[in-house]
matplotlib code that plots the C-alpha trace (Angstrom):
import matplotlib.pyplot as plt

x = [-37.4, -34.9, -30.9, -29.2, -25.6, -24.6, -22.7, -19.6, -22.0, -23.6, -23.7, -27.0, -28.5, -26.6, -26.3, -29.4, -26.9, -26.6, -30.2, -30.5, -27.5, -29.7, -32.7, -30.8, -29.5, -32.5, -34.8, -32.1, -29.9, -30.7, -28.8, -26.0, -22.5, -20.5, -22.6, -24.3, -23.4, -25.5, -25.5, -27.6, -24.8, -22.2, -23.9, -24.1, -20.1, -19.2, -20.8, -18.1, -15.3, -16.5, -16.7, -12.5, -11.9, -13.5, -11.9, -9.0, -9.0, -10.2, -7.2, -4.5, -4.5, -2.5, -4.5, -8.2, -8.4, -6.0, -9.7, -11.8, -15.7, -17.6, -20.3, -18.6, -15.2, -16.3, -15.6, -12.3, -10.9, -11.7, -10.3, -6.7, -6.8, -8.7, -6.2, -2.8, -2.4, -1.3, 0.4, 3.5, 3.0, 3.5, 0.8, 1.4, -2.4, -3.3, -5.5, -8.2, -9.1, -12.6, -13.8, -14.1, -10.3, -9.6, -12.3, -10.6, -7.0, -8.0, -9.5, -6.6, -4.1, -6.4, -4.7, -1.3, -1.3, 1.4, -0.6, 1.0, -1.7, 0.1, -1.8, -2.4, -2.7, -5.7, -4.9, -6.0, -3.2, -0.3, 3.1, 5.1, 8.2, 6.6, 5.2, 8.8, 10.1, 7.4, 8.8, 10.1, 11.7, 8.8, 6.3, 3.8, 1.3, 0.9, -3.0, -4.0, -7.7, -6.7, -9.3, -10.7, -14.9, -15.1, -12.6, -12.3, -8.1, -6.5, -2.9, 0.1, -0.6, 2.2, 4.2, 3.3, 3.4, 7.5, 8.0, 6.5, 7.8, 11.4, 11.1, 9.3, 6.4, 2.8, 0.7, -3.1, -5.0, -8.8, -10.7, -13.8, -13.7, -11.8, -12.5, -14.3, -13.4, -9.7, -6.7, -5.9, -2.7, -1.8, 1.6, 2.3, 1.2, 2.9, -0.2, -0.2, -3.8, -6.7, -10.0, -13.0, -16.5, -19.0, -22.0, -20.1, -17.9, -17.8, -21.6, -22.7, -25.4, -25.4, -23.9, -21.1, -17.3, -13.9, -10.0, -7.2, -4.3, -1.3, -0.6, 1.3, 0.4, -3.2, -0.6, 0.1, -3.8, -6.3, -10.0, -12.4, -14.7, -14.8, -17.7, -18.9, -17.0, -18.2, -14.4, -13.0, -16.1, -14.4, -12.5, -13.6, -10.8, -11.2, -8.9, -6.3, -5.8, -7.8, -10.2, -11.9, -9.7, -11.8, -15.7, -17.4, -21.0, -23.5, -22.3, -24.4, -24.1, -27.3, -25.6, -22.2, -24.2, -25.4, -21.6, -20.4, -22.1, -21.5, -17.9, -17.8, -19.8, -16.9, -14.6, -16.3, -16.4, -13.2, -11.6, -9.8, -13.6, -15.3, -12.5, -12.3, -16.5, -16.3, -13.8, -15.7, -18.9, -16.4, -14.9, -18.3, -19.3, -16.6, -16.4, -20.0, -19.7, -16.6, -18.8, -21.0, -20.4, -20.5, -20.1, -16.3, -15.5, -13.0, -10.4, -7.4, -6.6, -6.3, -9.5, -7.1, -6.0, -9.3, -12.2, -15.9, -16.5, -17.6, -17.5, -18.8, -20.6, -22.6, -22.1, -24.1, -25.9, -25.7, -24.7, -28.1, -30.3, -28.6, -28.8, -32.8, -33.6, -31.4, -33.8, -37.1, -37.2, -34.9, -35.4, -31.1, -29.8, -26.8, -24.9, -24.0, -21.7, -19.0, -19.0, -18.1, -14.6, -14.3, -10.3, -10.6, -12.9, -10.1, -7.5, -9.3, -11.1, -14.5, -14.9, -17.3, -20.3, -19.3, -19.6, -21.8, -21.1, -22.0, -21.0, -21.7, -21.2, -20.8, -24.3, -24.7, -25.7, -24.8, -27.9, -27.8, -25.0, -25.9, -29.4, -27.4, -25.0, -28.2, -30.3, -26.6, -27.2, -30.5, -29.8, -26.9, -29.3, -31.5, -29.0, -27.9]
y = [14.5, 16.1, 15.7, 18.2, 16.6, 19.1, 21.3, 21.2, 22.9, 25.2, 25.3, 24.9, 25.8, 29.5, 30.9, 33.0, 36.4, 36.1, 36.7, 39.4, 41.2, 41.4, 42.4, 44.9, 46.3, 46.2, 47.9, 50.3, 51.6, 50.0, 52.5, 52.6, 52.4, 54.8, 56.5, 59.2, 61.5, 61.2, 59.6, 55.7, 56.3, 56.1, 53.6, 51.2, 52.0, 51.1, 47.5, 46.8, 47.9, 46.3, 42.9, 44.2, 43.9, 41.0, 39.0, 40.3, 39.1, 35.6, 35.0, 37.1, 40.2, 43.2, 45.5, 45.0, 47.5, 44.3, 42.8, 42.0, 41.4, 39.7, 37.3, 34.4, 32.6, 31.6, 35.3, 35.6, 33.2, 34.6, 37.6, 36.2, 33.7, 35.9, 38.9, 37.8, 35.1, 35.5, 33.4, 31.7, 31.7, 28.4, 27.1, 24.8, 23.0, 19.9, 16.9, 17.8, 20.8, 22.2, 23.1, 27.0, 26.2, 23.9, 25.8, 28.8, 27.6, 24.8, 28.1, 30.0, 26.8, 26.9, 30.3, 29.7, 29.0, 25.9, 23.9, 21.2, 19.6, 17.5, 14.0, 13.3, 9.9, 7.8, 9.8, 13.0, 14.9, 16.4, 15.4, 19.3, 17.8, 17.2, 21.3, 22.2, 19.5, 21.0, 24.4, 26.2, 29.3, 30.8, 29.1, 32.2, 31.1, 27.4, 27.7, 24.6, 24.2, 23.5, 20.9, 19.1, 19.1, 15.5, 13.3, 16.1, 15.9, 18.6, 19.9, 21.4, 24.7, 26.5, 23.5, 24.8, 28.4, 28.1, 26.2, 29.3, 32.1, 30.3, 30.7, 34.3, 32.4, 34.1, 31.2, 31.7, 29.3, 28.2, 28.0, 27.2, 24.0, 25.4, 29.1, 29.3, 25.5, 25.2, 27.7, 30.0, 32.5, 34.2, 35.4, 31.9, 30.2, 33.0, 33.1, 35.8, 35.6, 34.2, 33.3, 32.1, 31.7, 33.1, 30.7, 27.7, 27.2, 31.2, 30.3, 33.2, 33.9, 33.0, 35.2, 37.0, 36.0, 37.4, 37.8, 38.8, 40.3, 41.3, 44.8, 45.4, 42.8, 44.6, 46.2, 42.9, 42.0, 43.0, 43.9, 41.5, 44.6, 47.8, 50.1, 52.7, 52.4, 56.0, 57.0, 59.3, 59.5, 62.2, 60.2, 57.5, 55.0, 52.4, 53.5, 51.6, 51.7, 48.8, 47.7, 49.6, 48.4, 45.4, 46.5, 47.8, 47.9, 47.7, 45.1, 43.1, 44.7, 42.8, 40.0, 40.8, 42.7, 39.2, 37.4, 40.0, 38.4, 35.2, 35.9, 37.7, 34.4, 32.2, 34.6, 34.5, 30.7, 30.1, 27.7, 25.6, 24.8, 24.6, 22.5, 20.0, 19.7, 18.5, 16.0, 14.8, 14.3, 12.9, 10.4, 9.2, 9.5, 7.4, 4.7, 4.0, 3.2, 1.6, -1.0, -1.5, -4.8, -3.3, 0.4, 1.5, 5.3, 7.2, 10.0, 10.3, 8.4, 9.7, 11.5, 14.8, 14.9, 15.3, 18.5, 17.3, 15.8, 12.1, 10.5, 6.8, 4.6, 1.3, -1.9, -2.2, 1.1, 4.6, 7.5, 9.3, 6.6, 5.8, 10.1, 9.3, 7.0, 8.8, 11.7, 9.8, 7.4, 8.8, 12.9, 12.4, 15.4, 14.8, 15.1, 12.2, 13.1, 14.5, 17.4, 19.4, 18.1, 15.2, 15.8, 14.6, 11.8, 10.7, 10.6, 8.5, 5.8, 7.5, 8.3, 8.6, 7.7, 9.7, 9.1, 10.0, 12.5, 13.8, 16.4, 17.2, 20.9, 22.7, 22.4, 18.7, 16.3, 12.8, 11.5, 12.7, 10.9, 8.2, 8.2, 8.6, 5.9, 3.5, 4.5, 3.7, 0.4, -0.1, 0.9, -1.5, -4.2, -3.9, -4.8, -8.1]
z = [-40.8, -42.9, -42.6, -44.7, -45.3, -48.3, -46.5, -49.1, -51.8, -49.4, -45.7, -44.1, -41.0, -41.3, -37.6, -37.0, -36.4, -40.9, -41.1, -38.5, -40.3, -43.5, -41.9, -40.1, -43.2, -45.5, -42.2, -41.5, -44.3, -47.5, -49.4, -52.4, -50.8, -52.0, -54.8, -52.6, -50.0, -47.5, -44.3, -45.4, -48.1, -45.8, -43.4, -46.4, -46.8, -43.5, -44.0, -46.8, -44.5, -41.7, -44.1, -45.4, -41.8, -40.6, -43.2, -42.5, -39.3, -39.9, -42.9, -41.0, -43.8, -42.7, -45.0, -45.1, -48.5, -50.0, -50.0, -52.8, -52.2, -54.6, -56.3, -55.1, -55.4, -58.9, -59.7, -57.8, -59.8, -63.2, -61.7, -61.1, -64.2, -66.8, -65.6, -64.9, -67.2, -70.9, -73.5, -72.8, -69.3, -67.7, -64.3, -61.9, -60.7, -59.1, -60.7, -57.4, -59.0, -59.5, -63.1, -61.4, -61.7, -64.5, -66.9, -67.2, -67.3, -70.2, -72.2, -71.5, -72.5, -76.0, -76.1, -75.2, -72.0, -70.8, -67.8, -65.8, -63.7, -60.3, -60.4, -56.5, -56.5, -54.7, -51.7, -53.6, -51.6, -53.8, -53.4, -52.5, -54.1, -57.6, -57.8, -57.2, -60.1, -62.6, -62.2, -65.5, -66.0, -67.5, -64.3, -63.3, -60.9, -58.2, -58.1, -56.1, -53.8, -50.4, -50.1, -52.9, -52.8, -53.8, -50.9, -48.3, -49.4, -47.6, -49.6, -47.8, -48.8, -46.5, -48.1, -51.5, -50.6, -49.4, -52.5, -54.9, -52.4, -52.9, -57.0, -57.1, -58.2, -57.0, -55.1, -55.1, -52.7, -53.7, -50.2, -51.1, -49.3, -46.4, -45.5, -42.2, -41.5, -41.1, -40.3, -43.6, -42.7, -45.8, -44.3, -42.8, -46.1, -48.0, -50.5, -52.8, -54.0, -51.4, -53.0, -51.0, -51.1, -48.2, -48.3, -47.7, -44.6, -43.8, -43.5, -45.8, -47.7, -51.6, -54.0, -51.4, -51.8, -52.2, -53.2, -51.0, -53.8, -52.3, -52.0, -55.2, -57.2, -58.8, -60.8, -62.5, -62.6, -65.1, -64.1, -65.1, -65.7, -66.2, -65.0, -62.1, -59.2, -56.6, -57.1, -59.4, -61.4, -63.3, -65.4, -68.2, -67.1, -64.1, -60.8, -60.9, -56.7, -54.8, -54.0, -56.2, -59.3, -59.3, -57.6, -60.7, -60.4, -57.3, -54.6, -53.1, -50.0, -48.3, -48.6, -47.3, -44.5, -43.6, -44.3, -41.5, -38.9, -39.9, -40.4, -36.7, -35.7, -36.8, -34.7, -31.4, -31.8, -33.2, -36.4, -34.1, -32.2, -35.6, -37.0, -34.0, -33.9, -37.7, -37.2, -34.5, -37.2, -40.1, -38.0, -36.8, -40.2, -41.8, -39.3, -39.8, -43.8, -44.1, -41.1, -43.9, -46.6, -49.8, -49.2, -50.7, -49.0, -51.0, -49.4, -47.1, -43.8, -41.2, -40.6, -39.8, -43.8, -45.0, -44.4, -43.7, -47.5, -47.5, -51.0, -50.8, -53.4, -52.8, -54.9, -57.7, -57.0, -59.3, -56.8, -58.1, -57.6, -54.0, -53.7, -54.6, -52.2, -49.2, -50.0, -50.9, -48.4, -45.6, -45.5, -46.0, -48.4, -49.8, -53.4, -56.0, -59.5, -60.3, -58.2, -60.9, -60.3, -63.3, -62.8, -58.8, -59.7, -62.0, -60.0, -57.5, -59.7, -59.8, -62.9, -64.9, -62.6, -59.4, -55.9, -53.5, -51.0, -47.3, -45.9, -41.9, -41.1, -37.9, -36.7, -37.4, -34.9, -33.9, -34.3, -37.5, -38.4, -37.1, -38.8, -42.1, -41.4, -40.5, -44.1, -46.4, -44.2, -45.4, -49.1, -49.3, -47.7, -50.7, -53.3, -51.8]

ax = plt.figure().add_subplot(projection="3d")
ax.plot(x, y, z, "-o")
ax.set_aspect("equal")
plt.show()
């Protein structure tokens, strides 16, 4: 038997419509978008609109050419950081960031860059009115993930979004966590920048992502690259119009053949459903270890603050070897560490031996659950 409760690093089962969209692809067109004439050309071109679209649908974008494809929201990040951001600027970030986040920004602080990182508390969940005290004159850019990988916290992004829209400050949202799981309205939440990542909670393959830039604001962005593009091959300088300002090189257009579907999946079913189903598993999920002597669960009350991420350690127990033996012994997959988030594990106590961490996603069962909540049971028997 094997649980797969890892769904915050990569979601797993994908719905079957992601594979057939790849096969379909690879059988049927195959092709280069964009760097030939002919008609599997063309074919191949129509999958990356039809993935613009989608997502423009699913995050509310008025303009699907406002949006970015690519490797992942590792990517999109670097993007925004690496090409808006220059010395003397002044960020506004959370302590529940990601090191896709924090990495860049302490490079670019090394360089000049003035960084004021929000602690959240044990709650993980930033306080709105302590972004808009850290504002300077010189403030650029509230980057902020709008739920941490580690606890699950969920941040009042529309909150935050008011806050920068009020100062002329550009807001860029990491998703990562929350994409495909929860309700993202870039006019609502006035956010400038979008970034997301397709093989978590969009239910994606690996190695597909994106950025949603505000019409205008590529002007103010730097390419991460520079290369071939299918447009204006006549000239030796990257186009400066989107989205080809930022595409340079092959895309990986398999792959965002298969995030289509999966994207159109999560339409036909709707966030609200998906969002209400993990709950469901979280609350199950939570209830059960906090029953269990010895078992300390870290993240927000109530359930409704926090996305399906579970971080929990048992007494006297390393989160790898209690990882080990939920594998081993029990089939359970989940993820012990830091998450590659030391800043979140920090603000809530973990540090620096981790938690860790299950995470249900949309196809998870209640047995399966349960069957979790029973082996953390039997692990925290054998230390007593």
């Amino acid at each position: 038997m094997t649980i797969y409760l890892d769904n915050a690093a990569t979601s797993w089962p994908k719905p079957p419509v992601m594979m057939e969209g790849m096969i379909d692809f690879n059988t049927r067109i195959g092709s280069n978008p964009g760097r030939s004439g002919h008609s599997l050309s063309i074919e191949a071109g129509r999958v990356l609109f039809e993935a613009r679209d989608m997502l423009s649908c699913l995050f509310n974008i008025q303009d699907p050419m406002c949006v970015v494809l690519t490797s992942g929201i590792t990517h999109s990040l670097n993007i925004v950081l690496r090409g808006l951001l220059k010395p003397g600027d002044h960020v506004i970030t959370s302590s529940m960031e990601h090191n896709s986040v924090m990495r860049p920004l302490r490079e670019l602080e090394q360089n000049g860059l003035s960084l004021s990182v929000i602690d959240c508390g044990d709650s993980g969940i930033i306080d709105p009115d302590r972004v808009r005290n850290a504002i300077r004159s010189n403030t650029v850019l509230i980057i902020i993930t709008h739920a941490s990988n580690v606890t699950g916290s969920i941040q009042p992004a529309g909150d935050i979004g008011r806050i920068a829209g009020e100062h002329g400050i550009l807001f860029c949202l990491d998703s990562a966590q929350t994409a495909g799981a929860l309700p993202v309205d870039v006019e609502s939440m006035n956010i400038d920048l979008l970034c997301f990542s397709g093989h978590k909670s969009l239910l994606g393959p690996m190695g597909t992502g994106g950025l949603y830039i505000r019409k205008g604001l590529e002007s103010r962005i730097k390419p991460l690259m520079q290369g071939g593009t299918g447009s204006r091959s006549e000239y030796e300088l990257q186009p400066e119009f989107m989205p080809d300002r930022y595409e340079s090189g092959t895309l990986n257009t398999l792959g965002i053949a298969g995030l289509v579907k999966s994207v159109e999946y999560i339409l036909n079913e709707g966030v609200d459903k998906i969002r209400k189903r993990e709950q469901v598993l979280v609350e199950r999920l939570v209830s059960g270890l906090k029953g269990i002597s010895g078992v300390t669960v870290f993240g927000p009350q109530p359930i409704n603050l926090r996305t399906a991420a579970v971080p929990f350690n048992v007494a006297g127990i390393n989160p790898s070897e209690a990882a080990l033996y939920l594998d081993e012994m029990c089939g359970i997959m989940s993820r012990p560490g830091l998450h590659c988030a030391p800043s979140a594990h920090k603000t809530i106590g973990s540090f620096p031996g981790g938690t860790n961490r299950l995470s249900p996603g949309y196809f998870t069962t209640e047995d399966e659950i349960d069957a979790a909540v029973m082996a953390v049971h039997r692990l925290a028997a054998l230390n007593k």
